[in-house]
DRENPA-3360 file (N, C-alpha, C; in nm, 2 decimals, always signed):
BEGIN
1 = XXXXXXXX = +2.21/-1.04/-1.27/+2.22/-0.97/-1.14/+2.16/-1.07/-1.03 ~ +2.20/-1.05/-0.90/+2.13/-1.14/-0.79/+2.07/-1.13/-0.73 ~ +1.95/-1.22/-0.76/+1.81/-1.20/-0.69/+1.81/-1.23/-0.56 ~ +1.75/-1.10/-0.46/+1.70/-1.15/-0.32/+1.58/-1.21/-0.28 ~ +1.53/-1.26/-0.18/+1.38/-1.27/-0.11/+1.34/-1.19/-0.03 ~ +1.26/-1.11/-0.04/+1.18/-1.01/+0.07/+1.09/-1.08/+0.11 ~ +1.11/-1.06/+0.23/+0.98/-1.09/+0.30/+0.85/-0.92/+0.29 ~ +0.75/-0.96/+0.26/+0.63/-0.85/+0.30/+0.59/-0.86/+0.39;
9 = XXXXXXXX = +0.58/-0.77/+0.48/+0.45/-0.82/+0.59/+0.39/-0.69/+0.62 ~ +0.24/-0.76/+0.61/+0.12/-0.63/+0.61/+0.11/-0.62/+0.75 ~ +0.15/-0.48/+0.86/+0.12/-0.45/+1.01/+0.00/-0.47/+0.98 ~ -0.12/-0.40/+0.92/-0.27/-0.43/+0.94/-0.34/-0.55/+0.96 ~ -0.29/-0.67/+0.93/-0.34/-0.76/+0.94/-0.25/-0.93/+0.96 ~ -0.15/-0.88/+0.93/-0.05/-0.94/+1.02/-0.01/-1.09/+0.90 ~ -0.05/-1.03/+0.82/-0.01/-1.14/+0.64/+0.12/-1.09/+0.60 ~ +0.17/-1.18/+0.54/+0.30/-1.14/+0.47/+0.27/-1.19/+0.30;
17 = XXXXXXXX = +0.38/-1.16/+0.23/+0.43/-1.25/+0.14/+0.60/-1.23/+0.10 ~ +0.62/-1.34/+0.02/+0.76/-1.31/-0.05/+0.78/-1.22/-0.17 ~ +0.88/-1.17/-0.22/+0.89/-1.08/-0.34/+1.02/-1.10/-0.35 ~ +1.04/-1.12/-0.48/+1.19/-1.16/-0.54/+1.21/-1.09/-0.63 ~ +1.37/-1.00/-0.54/+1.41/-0.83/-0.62/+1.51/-0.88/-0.65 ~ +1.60/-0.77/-0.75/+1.73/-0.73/-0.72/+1.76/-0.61/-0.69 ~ +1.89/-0.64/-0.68/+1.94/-0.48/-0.63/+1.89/-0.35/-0.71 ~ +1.87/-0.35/-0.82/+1.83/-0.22/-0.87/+1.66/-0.16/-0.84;
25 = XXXXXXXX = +1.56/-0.28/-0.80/+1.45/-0.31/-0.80/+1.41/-0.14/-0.65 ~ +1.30/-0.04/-0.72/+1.30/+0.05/-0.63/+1.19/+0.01/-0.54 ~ +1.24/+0.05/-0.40/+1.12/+0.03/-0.30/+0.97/+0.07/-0.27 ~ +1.00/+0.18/-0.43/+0.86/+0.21/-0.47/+0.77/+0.06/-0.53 ~ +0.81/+0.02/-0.61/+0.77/-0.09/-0.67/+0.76/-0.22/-0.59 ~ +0.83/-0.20/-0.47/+0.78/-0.27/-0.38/+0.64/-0.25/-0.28 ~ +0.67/-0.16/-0.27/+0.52/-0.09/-0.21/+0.38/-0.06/-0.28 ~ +0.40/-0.05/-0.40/+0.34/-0.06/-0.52/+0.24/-0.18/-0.50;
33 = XXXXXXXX = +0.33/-0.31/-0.53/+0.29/-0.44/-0.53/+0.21/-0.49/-0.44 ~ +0.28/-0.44/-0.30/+0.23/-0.49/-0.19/+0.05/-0.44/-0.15 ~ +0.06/-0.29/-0.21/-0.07/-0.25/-0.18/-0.16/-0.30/-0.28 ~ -0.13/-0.33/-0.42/-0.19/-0.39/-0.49/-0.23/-0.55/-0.49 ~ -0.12/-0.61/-0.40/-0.14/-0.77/-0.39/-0.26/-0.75/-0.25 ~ -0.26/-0.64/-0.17/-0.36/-0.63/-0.02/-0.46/-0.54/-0.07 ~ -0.49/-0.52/-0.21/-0.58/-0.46/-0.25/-0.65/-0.34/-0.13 ~ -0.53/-0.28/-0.08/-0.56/-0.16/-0.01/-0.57/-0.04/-0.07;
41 = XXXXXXXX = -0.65/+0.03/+0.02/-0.70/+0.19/-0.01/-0.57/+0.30/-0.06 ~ -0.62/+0.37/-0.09/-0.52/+0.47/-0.15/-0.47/+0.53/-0.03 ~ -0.46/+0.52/+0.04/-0.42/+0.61/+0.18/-0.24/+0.58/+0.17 ~ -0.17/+0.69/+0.28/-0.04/+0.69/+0.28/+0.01/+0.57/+0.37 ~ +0.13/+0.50/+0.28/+0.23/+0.41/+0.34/+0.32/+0.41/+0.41 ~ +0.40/+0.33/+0.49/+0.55/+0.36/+0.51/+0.62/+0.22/+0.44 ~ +0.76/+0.18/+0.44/+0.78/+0.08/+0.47/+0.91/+0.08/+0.53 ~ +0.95/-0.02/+0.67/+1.03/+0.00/+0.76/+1.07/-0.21/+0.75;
49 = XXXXXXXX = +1.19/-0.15/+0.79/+1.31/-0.26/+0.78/+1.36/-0.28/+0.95 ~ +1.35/-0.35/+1.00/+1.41/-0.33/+1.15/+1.31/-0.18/+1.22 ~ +1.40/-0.10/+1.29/+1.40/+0.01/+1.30/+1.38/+0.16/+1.23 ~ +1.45/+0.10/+1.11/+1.47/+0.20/+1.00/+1.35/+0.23/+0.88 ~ +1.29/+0.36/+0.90/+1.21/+0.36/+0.74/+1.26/+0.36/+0.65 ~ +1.18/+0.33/+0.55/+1.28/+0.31/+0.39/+1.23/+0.43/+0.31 ~ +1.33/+0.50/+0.25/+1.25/+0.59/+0.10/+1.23/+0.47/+0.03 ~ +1.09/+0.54/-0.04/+1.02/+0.45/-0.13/+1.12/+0.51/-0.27;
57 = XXXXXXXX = +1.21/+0.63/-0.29/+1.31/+0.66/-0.37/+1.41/+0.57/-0.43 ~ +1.46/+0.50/-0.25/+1.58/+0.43/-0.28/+1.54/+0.29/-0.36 ~ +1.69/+0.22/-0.43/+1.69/+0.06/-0.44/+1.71/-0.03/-0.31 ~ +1.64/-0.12/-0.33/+1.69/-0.23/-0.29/+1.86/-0.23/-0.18 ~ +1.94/-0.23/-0.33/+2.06/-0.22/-0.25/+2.13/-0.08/-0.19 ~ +2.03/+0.04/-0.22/+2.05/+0.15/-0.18/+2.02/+0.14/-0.06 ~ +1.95/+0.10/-0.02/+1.86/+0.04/+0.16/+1.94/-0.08/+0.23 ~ +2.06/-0.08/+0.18/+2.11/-0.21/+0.22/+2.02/-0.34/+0.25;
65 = XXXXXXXX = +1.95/-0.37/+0.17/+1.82/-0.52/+0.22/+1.93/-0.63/+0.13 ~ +1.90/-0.70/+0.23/+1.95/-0.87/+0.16/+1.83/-0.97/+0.17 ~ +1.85/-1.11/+0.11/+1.81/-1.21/+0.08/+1.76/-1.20/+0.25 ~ +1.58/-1.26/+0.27/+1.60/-1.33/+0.42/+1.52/-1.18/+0.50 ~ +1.55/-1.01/+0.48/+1.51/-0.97/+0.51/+1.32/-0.92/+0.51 ~ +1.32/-0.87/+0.65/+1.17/-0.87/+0.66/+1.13/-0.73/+0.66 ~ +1.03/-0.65/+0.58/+1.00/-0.54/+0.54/+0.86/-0.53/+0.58 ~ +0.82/-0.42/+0.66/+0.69/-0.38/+0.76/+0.63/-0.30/+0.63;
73 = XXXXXXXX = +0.50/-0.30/+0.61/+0.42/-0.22/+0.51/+0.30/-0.15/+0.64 ~ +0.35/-0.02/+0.63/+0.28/+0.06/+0.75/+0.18/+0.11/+0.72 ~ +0.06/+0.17/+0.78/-0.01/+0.30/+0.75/+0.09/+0.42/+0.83 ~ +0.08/+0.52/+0.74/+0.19/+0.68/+0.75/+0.07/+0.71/+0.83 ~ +0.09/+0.71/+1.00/+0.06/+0.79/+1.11/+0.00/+0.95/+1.07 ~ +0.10/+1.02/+0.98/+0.08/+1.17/+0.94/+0.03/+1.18/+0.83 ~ -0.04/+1.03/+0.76/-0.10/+1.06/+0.59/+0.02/+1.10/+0.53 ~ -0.09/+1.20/+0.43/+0.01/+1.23/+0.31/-0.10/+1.29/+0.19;
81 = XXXXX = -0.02/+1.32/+0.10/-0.12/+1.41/-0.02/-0.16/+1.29/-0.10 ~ -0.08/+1.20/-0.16/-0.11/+1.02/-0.22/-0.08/+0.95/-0.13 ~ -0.02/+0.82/-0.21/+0.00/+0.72/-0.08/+0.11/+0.66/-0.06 ~ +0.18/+0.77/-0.11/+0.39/+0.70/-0.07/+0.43/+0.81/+0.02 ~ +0.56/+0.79/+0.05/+0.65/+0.89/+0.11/+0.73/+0.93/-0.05;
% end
């Protein structure tokens, strides 16, 4: 299957990194990583593409993302009971 590049980028502090998915790869496990690579607090996330939030449900290519795209890792304004949507 064909692997993309994501870009990460943490809003809180303005760091990114790269992460190399495929299409089946869920955006949970992307958000997963990311709070684990920013060794952040348990608090709720979002993550937003352009304009658009992402379910942390869908895949990769459920979310339409390609190679090159940049992925916002938010704090969820309204919390939450854990720390996904």
């Amino acid at each position: 299957m064909k692997t993309s590049r994501l870009e990460v980028r943490n809003t809180q502090n303005g760091n990114s990194t790269l992460m190399e998915v495929d299409g089946k790869t869920k955006l949970q496990e992307i958000l997963d990583s990311a709070v684990e690579f920013w060794s952040l607090s348990n608090d709720a996330y979002l993550l937003k593409c352009g304009r658009k939030l992402l379910s942390a449900s869908r895949t990769v290519e459920e979310a339409g993302l390609s190679d090159g795209d940049v992925i916002e890792l938010l704090p969820d304004p309204e919390g939450g009971g854990r720390r996904y949507p």
